[in-house]
N, C-alpha and C positions, 0 to 999 in steps of 0.2 A: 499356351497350347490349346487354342480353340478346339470345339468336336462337337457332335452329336449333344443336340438336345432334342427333349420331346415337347412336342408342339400341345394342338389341340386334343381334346378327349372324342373320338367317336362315338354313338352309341350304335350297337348292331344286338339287338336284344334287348337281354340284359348282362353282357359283356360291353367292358369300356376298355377300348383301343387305342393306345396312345398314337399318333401319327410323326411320325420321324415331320421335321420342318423342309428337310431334303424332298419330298414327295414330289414337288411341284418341278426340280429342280436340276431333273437328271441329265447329262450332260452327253456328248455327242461320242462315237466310236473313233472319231480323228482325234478329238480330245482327248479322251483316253490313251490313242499310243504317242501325241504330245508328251503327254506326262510319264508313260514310261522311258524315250527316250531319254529323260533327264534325270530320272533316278540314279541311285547309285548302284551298282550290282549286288549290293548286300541288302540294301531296302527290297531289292524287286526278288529276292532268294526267300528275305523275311515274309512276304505277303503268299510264301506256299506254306509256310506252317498250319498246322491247324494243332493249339496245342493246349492240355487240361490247366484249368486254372488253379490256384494254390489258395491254401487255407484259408489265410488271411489274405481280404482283398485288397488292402496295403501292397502285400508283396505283389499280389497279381497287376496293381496298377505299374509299379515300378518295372516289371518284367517289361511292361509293354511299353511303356514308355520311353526303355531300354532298346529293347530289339522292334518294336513296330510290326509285331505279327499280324499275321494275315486275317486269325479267325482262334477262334478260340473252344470247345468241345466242355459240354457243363454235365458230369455224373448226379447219380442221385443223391449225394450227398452235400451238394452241391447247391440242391435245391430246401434244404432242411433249417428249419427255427427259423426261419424269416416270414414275414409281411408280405402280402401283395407290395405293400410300397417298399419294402428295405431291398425285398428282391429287383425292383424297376430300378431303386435307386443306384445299387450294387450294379449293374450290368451298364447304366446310364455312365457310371464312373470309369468304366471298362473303356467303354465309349471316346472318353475325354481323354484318355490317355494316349491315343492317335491318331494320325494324320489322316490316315484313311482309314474309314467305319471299318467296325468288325464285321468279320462274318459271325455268329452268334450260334452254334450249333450242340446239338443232343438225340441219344436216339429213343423217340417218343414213338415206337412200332403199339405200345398197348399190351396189356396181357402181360406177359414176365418180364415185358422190356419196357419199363412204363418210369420214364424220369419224373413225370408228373404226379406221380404216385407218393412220391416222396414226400411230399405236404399236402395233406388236404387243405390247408390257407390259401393256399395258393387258387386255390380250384373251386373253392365253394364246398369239397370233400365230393367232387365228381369222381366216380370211378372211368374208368379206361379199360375196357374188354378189351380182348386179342381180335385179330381180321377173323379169325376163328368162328369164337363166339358172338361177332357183331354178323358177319354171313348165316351161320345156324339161325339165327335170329329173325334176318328180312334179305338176305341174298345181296349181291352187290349193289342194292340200292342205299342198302341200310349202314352196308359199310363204308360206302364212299361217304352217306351224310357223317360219320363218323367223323372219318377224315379230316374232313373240312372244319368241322365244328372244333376239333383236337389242335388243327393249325389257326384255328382262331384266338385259342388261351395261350397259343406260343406265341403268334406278333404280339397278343398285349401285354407280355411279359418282357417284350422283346427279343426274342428266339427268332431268329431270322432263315435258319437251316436245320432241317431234319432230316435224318441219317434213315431214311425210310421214302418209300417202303418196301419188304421184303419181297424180291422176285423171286426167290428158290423154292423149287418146287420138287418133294419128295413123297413117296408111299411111305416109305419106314416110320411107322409110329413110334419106334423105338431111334432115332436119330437124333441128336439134339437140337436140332435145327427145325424139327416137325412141328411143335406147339408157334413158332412163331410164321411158321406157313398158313398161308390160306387153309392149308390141308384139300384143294381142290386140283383138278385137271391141267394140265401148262397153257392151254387155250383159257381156260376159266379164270385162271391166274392173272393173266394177259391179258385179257380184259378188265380185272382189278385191278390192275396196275395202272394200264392207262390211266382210268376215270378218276382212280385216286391222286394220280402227279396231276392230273388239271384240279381238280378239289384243294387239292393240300396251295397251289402255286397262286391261285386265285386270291389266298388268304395273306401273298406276298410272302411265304414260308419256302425256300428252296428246297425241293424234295431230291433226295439220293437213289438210286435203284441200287439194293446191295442184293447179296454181295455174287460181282461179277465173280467168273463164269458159270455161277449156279455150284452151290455145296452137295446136291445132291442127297445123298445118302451116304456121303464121306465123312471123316470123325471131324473133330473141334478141334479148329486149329488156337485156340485160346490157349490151350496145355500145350500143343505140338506138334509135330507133322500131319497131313492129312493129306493124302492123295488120291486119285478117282485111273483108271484103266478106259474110260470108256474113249469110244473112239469121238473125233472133233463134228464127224457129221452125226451123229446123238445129238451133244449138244445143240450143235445149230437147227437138227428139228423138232429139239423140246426146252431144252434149256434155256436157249438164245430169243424164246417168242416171250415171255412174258418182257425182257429188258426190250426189244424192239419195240414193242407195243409201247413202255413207255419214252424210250428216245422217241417213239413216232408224235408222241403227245406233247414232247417242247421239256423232256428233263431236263431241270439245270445242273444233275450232276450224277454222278455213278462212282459207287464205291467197290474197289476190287478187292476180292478177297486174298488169302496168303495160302488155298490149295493148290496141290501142284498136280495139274492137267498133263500126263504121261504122254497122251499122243501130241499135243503141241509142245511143249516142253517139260522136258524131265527131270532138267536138272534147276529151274528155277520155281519158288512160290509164284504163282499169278502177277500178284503186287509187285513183283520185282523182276519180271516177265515183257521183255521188250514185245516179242513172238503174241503173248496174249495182250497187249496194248494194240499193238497192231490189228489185231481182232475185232477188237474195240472201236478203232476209228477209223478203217480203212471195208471191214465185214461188214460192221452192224452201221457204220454211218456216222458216228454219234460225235460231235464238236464243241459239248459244253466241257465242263471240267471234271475231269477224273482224280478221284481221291482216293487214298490207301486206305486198306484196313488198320487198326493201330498199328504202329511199326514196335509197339512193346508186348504184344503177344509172345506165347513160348513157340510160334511155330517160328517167327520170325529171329528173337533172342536166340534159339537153338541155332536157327540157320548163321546166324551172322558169328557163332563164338565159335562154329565147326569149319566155318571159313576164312574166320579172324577178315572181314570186312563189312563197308560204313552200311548197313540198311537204307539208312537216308539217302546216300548217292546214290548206292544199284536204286532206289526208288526213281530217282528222277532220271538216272539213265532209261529207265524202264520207259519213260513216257508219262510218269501223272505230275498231272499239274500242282496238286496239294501234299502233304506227308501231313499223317496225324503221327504227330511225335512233338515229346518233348527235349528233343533232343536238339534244338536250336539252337543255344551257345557253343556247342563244337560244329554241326552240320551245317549253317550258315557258311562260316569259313571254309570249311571243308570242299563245300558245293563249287562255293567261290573260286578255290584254287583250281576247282576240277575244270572249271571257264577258264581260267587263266592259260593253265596249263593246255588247251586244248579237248579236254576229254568230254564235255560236255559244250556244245555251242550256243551262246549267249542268245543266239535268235531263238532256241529253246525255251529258254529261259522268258524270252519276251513272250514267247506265245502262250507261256503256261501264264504270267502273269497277265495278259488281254483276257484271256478267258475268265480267269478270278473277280478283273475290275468290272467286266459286261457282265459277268451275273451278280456282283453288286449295284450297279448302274439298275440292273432289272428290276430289283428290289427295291430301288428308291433307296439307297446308302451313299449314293453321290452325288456332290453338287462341285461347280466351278472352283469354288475355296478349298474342298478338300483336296481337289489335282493340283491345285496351285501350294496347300502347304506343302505338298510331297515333292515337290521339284527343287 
């Protein structure tokens, strides 16, 4: 089972950038839905996973070689007592494991949310300021260089997607979501946002706009419920400018949150929110790929045991194209039958996977060989 190896060494400083051998090699948009029409229903279900890797990278290779997931989510511990090299090597084996490149993703926002942080080896023992503190510093000039130069030590680690950057924008300093905000205006914001998804994409790093529709000043849905009252045109003339600004910039992806927005719907999380997908890609515009928040959060856990149903399906009934979940070996099958049976339509299904393989494609993660072993 051929894969992914790394080619030649860049120099851009003094950071060395391993260059995928794929670079030169990316393959056309007919090609691509070539190869999904020959897929099986279960390989093209597998490549919406996005899911945390396991202790031992033993096991995580076997997972994957198993099920053929999509992309893969690396915490901070994740990143701990490794090498620059065991680390390249570790992900490079990831790699080899399937047919089509990973997605490679973590969320490197800076400041409390800092995977990078996790080993100074890794990094030379570079710190990582928050959008915060790199704006108090030198204003969005200073933070965009950030940006860019943060998405530079993730391609050469191999990090291909970053779960950033933060669009929500709130006054309450007391909010949990405030330290990881600009802390500035939603125009100001909006502006950061932009200049940062072209900074970060230039570096071949997939940038996220999280977490749709803006948290606001609403609690942490990490523990459990969190819901907001304000009405849909609020949002759309404060909330909805910083993610505009970056779908206007070319984002290759947007991450929705699991708050539940009362005036558009009341009875579903965002994530699992057909009403706010449609927001999403019929309001704001936006056609790259849409990815969940974890589907193992307690606001999510809560909701799905109080209504004894799959997270994973309401996820893909909802409209997104990815699930961060590890919940592969039951929701693969699960989804599947839901195609089977009707409840969900297979062309669905293609079109979440076209968007997965064009923003790998974009990245230089595909060449001719890898559509050919996946058929």
């Amino acid at each position: 089972m051929k894969k992914f190896t790394w080619g030649v060494l860049v120099c851009l400083g003094m950071l060395m950038i391993p260059v995928s051998v794929h670079a030169s090699q990316t393959v056309t948009k007919h090609q691509i839905k070539t190869t999904i029409s020959k897929m099986s229903l279960n390989q093209k279900i597998a490549q919406m996973y996005v899911s945390r890797i396991q202790t031992n990278p033993s096991d995580t290779d076997a997972i994957l070689q198993k099920y053929q997931l999509g992309a893969v989510i690396l915490f901070g511990p994740d990143f701990e007592k490794q090498t620059k090299s065991q680390f390249k090597q570790r992900i490079n084996g990831y790699q080899k494991s399937v047919k089509i490149p990973l997605l490679i993703g973590t969320d490197q926002e800076g400041g409390e949310v800092s995977r990078l942080s996790s080993n100074s080896k890794l990094t030379n023992g570079r710190k990582f300021p928050s959008p915060q503190q790199t704006y108090n510093k030198g204003g969005i000039k200073t933070t965009t260089t950030e940006a860019s130069q943060t998405a530079k030590i993730l391609h050469g680690l191999g990090i291909n997607w970053n779960f950033a950057p933060v669009a929500d924008v709130t006054s309450d300093t007391s909010s949990f979501i405030y330290k990881r905000t600009l802390g500035q205006s939603y125009s100001e914001t909006a502006t950061y946002v932009g200049k940062v998804v072209t900074a970060m994409q230039k570096q071949h790093v997939a940038a996220s706009l999280k977490h749709f529709p803006g948290y606001g000043s609403a609690g942490d849905t990490h523990t459990g419920f969190a819901s907001t009252n304000r009405s849909l045109a609020d949002f759309q003339a404060n909330d909805f400018l910083p993610f505009k600004a970056g779908i206007k910039n070319g984002a290759d992806s947007v991450l929705v949150s699991h708050i539940v927005i009362s005036a558009v719907d009341p009875n579903l999380p965002a994530s699992l929110s057909p009403k706010v997908h449609d927001l999403l890609r019929n309001n704001l515009k936006f056609k790259g790929v849409i990815v969940t928040d974890d589907l193992a959060m307690g606001a999510i856990t809560k909701y799905a045991k109080q209504h004894n149903v799959s997270p994973d399906l309401l996820a893909v009934e909802a409209g997104n194209d990815m699930l961060m979940s590890d919940n592969y070996q039951k929701g693969i099958p699960e989804i599947a039958n839901a195609v089977k049976n009707g409840t969900i339509k297979e062309k669905q299904i293609n079109q979440s996977v076209y968007r997965i393989l064009v923003m790998k494609n974009k990245l230089h993660l595909l060449s001719k060989a890898d559509l050919k072993a996946a058929q």
